[in-house]
N, C-alpha and C positions, 0 to 999 in steps of 0.2 A: 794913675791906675790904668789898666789897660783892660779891654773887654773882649770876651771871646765870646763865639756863638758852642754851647756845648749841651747837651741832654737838652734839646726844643728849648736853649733859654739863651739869657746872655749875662753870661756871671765874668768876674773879674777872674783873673789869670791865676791868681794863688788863694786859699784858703784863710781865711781870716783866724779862725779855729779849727785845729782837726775836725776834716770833714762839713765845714762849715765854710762859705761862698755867698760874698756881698752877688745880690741884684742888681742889673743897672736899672731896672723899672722898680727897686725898692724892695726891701725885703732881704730873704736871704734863700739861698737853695741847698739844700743837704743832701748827703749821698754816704753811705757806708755797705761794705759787705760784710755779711757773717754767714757761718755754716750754720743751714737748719738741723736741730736737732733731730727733727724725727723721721730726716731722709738722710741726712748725710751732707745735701748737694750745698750748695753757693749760693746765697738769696743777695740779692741787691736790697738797700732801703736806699730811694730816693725821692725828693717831696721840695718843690718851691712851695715857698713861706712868704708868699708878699704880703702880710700883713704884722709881721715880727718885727720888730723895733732893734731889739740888740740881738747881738751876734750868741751872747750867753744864753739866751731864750731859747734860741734854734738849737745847739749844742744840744741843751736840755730835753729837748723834744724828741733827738736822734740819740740820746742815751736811754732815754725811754723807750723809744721804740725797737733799739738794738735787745732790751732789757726782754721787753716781749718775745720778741722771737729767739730769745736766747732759756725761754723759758721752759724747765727739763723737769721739775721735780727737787724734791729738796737734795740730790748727791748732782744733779746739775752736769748731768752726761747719761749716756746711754751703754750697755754692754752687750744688749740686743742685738740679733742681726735682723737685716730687712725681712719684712714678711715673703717676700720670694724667696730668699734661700731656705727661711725658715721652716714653711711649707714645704719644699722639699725634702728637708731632712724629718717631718711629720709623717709626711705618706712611705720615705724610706725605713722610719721606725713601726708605721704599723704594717708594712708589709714583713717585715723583719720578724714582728710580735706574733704574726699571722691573722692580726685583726682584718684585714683585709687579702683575700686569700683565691678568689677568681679576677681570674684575665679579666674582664667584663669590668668586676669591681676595678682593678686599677688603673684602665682606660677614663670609665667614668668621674674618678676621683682626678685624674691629670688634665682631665678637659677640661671639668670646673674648674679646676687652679688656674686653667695657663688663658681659659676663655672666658672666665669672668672676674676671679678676685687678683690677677697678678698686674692687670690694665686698672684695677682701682685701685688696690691695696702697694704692690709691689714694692715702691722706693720708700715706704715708710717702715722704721725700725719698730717692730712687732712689739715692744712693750712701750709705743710711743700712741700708740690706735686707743682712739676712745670714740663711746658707743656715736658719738655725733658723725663720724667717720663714716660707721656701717649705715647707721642712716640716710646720712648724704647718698648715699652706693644704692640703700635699698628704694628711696625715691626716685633715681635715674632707672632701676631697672622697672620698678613699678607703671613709671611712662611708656617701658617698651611693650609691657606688658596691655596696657589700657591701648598700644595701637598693632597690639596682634604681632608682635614680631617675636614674642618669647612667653611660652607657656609658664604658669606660675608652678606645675607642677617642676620643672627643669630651674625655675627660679628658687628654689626651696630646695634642691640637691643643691646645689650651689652655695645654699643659706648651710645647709646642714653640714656640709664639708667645711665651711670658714668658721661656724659652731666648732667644732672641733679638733681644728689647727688651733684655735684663739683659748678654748679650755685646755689643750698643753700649756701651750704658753702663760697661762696664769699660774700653772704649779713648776714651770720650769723658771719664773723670772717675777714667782709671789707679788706679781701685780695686779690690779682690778680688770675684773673682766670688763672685756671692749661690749660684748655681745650683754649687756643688764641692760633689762629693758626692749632690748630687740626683740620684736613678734615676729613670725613667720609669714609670708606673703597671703592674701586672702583666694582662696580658692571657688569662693562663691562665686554663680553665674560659669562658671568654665569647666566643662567637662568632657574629658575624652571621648566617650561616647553618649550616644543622645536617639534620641526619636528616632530620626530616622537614618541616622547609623551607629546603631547598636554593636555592631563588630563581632556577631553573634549569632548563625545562622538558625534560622526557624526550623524547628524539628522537622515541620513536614519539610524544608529545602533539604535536610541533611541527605536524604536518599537519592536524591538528584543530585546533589552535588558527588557525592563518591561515587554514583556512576560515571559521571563525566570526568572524573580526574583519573579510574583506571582507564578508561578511553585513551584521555587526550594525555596522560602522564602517569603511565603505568608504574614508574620507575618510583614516581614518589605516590603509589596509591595506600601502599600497607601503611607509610611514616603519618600518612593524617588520618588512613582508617581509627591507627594504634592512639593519634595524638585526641580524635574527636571520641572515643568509644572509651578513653582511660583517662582524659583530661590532666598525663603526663606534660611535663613541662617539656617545651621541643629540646632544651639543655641537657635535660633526664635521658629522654630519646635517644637522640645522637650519640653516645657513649653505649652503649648498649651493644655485649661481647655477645655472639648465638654460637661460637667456638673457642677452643681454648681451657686451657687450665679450670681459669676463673669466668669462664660464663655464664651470663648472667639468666637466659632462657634457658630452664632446665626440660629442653621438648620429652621427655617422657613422662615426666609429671604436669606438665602446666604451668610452673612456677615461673613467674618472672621477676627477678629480684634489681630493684632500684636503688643502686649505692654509689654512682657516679655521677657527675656534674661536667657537663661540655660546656664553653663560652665562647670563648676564642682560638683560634690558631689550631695549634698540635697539640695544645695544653691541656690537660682532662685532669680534676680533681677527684680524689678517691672519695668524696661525701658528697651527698647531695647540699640543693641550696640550704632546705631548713636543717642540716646535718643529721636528719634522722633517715636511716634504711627503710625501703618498701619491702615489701612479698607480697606480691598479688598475686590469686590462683586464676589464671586468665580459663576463662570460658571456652570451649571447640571450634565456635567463630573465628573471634580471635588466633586462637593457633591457626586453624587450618590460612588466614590471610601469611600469617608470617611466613608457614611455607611455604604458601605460592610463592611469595617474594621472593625467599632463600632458592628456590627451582626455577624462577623465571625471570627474572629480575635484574640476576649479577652478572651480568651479559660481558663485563670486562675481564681478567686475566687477576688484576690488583683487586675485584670486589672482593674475586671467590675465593683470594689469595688471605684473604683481611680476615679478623677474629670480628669485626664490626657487624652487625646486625642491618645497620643503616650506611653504609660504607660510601664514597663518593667514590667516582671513579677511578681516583689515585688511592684509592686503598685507605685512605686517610678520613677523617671528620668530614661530615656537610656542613657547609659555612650557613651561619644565622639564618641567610637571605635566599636559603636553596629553594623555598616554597614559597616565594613574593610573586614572582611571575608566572609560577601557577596556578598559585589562588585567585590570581585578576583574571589570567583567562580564563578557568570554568565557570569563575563568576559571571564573565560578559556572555559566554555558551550557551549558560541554559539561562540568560536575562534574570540574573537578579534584581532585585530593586534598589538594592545597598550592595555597598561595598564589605567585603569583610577582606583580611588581613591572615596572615596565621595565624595573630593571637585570637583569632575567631574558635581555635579548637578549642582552649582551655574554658575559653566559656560557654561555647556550646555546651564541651559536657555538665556543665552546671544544668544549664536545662534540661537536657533530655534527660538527667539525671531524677530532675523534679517532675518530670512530666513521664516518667517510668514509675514513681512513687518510691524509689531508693532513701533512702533517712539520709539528714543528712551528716549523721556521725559515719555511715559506709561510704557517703560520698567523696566528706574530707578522707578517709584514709585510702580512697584509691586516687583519686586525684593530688595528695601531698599538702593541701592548707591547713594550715597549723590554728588557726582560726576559725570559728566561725564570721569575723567581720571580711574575713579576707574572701571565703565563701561567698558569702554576699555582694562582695565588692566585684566579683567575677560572676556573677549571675543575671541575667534580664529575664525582668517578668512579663510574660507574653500577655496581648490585649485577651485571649482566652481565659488565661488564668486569673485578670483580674474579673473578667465579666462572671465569670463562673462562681468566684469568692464574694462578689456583691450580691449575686442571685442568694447563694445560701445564704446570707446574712439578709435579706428581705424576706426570705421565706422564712423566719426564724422570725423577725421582726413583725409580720403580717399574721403568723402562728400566732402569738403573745397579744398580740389587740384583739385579735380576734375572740380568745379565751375572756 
């Protein structure tokens, strides 16, 4: 018998049984390959057995184990494709459907596929995933989460988009859903904004602030008067025709009518987000701002040229991020304490909304929330307003003992 050094061992030169190899330290060493079923690829079994006795024993063990990983279901093959293709032809079916129907939406639907579930799911055949799978997936990402690398709110789009790749795939290939049992990541403890940045300018800053941004940024002073006084979405905004067939500011009546939706690119969708139309009768403030604008504003050739209201210099849309580095510097200007953002507008106007005394059934219809939770989820309650609400509830409380 002759001995060779082969896989870290030293086995005899030929097989004693398919797949089977005497030990010269005793034993025996097995080794086979089979395609995994639920990717596709090539899996090696390999295993020294120095404590096997017969050569039949080993055999046994690597039939068993080939038996394992050879294990599909009772038709004992797959017709699925990987959950990578799969998922693409998902987002290319509901873009098709129209279930998904802004720029915005499809960007964010291809980053979660391609940035979270195609690195864990990808090489396995999508009616091959079971919930220990997503598990497995949702504990790694939950570690990134507990050391700050990824917000659970961004971990739960992620969850929600593989929710819904994996419910096709349960009526296209009548298999058990992967996702039973799966909860959504815990949001407790993590919050966008907080104490002390609320993302929310304090009514009395609102006045200082829109001073210092016609100052220091004339250009975009009417887009956040319009965005903090109507707590329009900046997507709403941007679309917005003051010329043309179809537009949208009717200046001799006041009427400002909200029926388009901007995201991304050159792309503009004829409905808003929540697909229902505005009419707002905007107040003489308000107009008189938009005309300055429209009179002093469109200083380029392509602004004055554009049906656009909010027009960028190219005649074309302002991108998302037209108002990022202007809101930093009037914030740093007149020394805020906080940072706010643009999404600072939509909830400002919540406040000063409540702090005007406007209901809040006129508040949701000029600002667009289809909710009231949604309302609330965009609003901060100022340290006034609660000191103010405890006061009356001990004056009311102190009334009653007192009787």
């Amino acid at each position: 018998m002759t001995w060779i050094e082969r896989w870290h061992d030293v086995i005899a030169d030929k097989p004693v049984l398919p797949g089977v190899w005497r030990r010269r330290d005793g034993g025996f060493h097995v080794r086979a390959r089979v395609t995994d079923p639920r990717t596709g690829t090539m899996l090696e079994i390999r295993r020294a057995l120095p404590d096997v006795r017969r050569a039949s024993d080993a055999l046994q063990w690597l039939q068993a184990e080939r038996a394992a990983k050879l294990q599909t279901g009772p038709e004992g093959e797959t017709v699925a494709p990987h959950f990578r293709d799969y998922a693409a032809t998902i987002l290319e079916r509901k873009i098709g459907l129209g279930r998904i129907r802004s720029a915005a939406g499809r960007a964010k639907w291809a980053s979660a596929i391609a940035t979270h579930l195609i690195p864990a799911f990808g090489p396995l055949y999508v009616d091959q995933m079971q919930p220990s799978d997503v598990k497995t997936w949702q504990s790694k990402i939950a570690a990134r989460i507990q050391r700050g690398e990824l917000s659970p709110a961004t971990a739960n789009t992620a969850l929600a988009v593989l929710r819904q790749i994996l419910g096709e795939a349960v009526n296209d290939y009548d298999m058990r859903d992967p996702m039973r049992g799966v909860n959504a990541f815990d949001t407790r403890g993590w919050s966008s904004y907080t104490e002390e940045s609320p993302n929310s300018l304090a009514p009395g800053d609102v006045p200082r602030f829109l001073a210092a941004m016609r100052e220091l940024h004339p250009a975009h002073y009417a887009f956040t008067f319009s965005g903090l006084t109507t707590g329009l979405r900046p997507s709403s905004l941007r679309p917005l025709r003051r010329s043309g067939p179809d537009a949208d500011v009717k200046w001799d009546t006041g009427i400002l009518l909200i029926r388009r939706s901007h995201t991304l690119g050159s792309e503009v969708m004829p409905f808003t987000k929540t697909a229902k139309d505005q009419r707002l009768h905007m107040p003489e403030p308000l107009v008189e701002v938009l005309r300055w604008h429209v009179n002093e504003q469109l200083l380029h050739t392509k602004m004055r040229m554009s049906e656009l209201l909010f027009p960028a210099t190219t005649g074309g849309f302002r991108s998302r991020s037209c108002l990022d580095k202007p809101f930093a510097e009037v914030g740093k200007a007149i020394g805020l304490a906080y940072d706010v953002t643009p999404r600072a507008m939509r909830r400002t106007f919540q406040d000063l909304s409540r702090a005007a005394g406007v209901a809040d059934l006129v508040t949701r219809a000029i600002s667009g929330h289809a909710t009231e939770a949604m309302q609330r989820r965009y609003s901060t309650v100022g340290a006034d307003e609660v000191r103010d609400g405890l006061a009356r509830v001990i004056d009311i409380a102190t009334a009653r003992r007192a009787g």
